[in-house]
C-alpha positions in Angstrom: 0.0 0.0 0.0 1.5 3.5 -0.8 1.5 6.4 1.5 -1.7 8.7 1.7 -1.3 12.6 0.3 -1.9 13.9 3.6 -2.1 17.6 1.7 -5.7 16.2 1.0 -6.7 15.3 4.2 -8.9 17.9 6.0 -8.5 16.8 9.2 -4.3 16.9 8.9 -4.7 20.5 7.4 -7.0 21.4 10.1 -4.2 20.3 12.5 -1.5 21.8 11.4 -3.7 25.3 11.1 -4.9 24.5 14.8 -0.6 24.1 15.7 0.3 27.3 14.0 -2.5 29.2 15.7 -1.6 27.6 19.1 2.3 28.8 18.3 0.8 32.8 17.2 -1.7 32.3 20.8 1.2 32.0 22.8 3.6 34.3 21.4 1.4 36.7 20.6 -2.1 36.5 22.9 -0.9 34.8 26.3 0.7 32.1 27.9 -1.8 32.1 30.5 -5.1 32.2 29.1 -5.8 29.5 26.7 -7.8 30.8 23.6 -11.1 28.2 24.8 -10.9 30.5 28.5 -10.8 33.6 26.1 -13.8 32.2 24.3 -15.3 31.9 27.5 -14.3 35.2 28.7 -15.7 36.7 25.7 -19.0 34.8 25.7 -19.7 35.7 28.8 -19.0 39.6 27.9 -21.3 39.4 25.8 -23.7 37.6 27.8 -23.4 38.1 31.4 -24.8 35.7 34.0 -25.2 32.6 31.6 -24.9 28.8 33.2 -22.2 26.7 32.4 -23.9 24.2 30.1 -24.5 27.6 27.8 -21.5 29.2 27.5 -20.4 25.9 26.5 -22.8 25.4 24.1 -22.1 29.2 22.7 -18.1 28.5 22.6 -18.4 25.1 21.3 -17.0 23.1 24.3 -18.2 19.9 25.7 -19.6 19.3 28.8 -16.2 18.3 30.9 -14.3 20.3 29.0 -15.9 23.5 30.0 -16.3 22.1 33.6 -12.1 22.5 33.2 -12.2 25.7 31.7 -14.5 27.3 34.3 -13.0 26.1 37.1 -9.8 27.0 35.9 -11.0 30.8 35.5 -12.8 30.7 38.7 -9.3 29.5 40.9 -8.0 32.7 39.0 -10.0 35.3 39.7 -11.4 35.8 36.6 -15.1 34.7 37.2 -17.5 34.8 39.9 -20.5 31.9 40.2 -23.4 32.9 41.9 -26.7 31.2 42.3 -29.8 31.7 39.6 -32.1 33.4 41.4 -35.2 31.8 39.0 -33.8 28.6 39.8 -31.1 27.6 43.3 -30.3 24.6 41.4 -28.1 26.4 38.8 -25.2 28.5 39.1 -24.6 31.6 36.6 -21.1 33.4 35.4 -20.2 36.5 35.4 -16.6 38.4 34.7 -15.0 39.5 37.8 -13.4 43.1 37.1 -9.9 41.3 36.6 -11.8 38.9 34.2 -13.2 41.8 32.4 -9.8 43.5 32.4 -8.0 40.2 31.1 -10.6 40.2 28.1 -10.3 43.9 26.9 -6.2 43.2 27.1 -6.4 40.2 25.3 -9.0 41.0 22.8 -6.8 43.5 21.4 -3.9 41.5 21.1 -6.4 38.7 19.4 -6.8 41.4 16.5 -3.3 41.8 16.0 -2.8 37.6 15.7 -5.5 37.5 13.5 -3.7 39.8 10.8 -0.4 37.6 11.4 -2.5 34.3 11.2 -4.7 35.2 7.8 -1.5 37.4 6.6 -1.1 35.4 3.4 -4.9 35.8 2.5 -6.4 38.0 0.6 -9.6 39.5 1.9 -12.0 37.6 -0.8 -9.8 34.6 -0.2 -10.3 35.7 4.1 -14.2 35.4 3.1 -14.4 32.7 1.6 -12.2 30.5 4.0 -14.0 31.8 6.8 -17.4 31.0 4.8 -16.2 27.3 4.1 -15.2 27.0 7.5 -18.4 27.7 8.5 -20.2 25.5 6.4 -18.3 22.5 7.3 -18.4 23.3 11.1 -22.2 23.8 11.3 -22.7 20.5 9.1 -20.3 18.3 11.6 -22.5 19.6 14.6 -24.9 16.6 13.1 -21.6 14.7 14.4 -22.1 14.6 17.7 -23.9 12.8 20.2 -26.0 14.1 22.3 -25.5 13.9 25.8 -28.7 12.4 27.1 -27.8 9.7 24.3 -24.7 8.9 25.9 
């Protein structure tokens, strides 16, 4: 059997794009904060006081994995839980002010890795990968499998 083009693999390409942007993150974001926390961060900015199961749903993390993320942000500071009123069952997230801070610091630096990152693109060719992305991203959210199901 010969070797496989890996070039024409999606999920190799998607790799090595996922590598690169972890190397620009860290060089250029922070070696702190993860860019899932900053999704968090940034979903709850725009969304204050959601539950834990939403803002994973709205940053596209499963459920242990944003049990991991949140409690990592919580033992720094950078959110607060406090009970639902509505409901005592559920807890809700909210930026602490040094959460809030690390967001607007990091958002800004975000911009800046995102011209490094899609540098070689043109801005049709910046569309359209971001439209493609898209595309396949919403189609393989008929992937998963739902958690009752599991």
């Amino acid at each position: 059997m010969q070797a496989v083009d890996l070039s024409t693999h999606p999920g190799h390409l998607a790799r090595r794009l996922q590598q690169a942007h972890h190397l620009l993150w860290n060089a250029m974001v922070s070696q702190e904060t993860t860019s899932p926390q900053f999704a968090v961060l940034n979903a709850l900015t725009a969304e204050p006081g959601l539950d834990q199961r939403t803002v994973g749903e709205r940053v596209g993390l499963d459920r242990s994995t944003i049990a991991e993320v949140v409690s990592r942000l919580l033992r720094r500071g950078l959110l607060d839980k406090v009970r639902d009123p509505q409901d005592g069952r559920r807890s809700l997230l909210r930026l602490t002010e040094e959460g809030a801070d690390t967001h607007r610091k990091l958002a800004l630096r975000t911009v800046r890795m995102n011209q490094v990152f899609l540098g070689p693109l043109s801005a049709d060719e910046r569309r359209t990968l971001f439209d493609l992305m898209h595309r396949v991203s919403d189609a393989a959210e008929t992937f998963r499998v739902p958690e009752e199901a599991r």
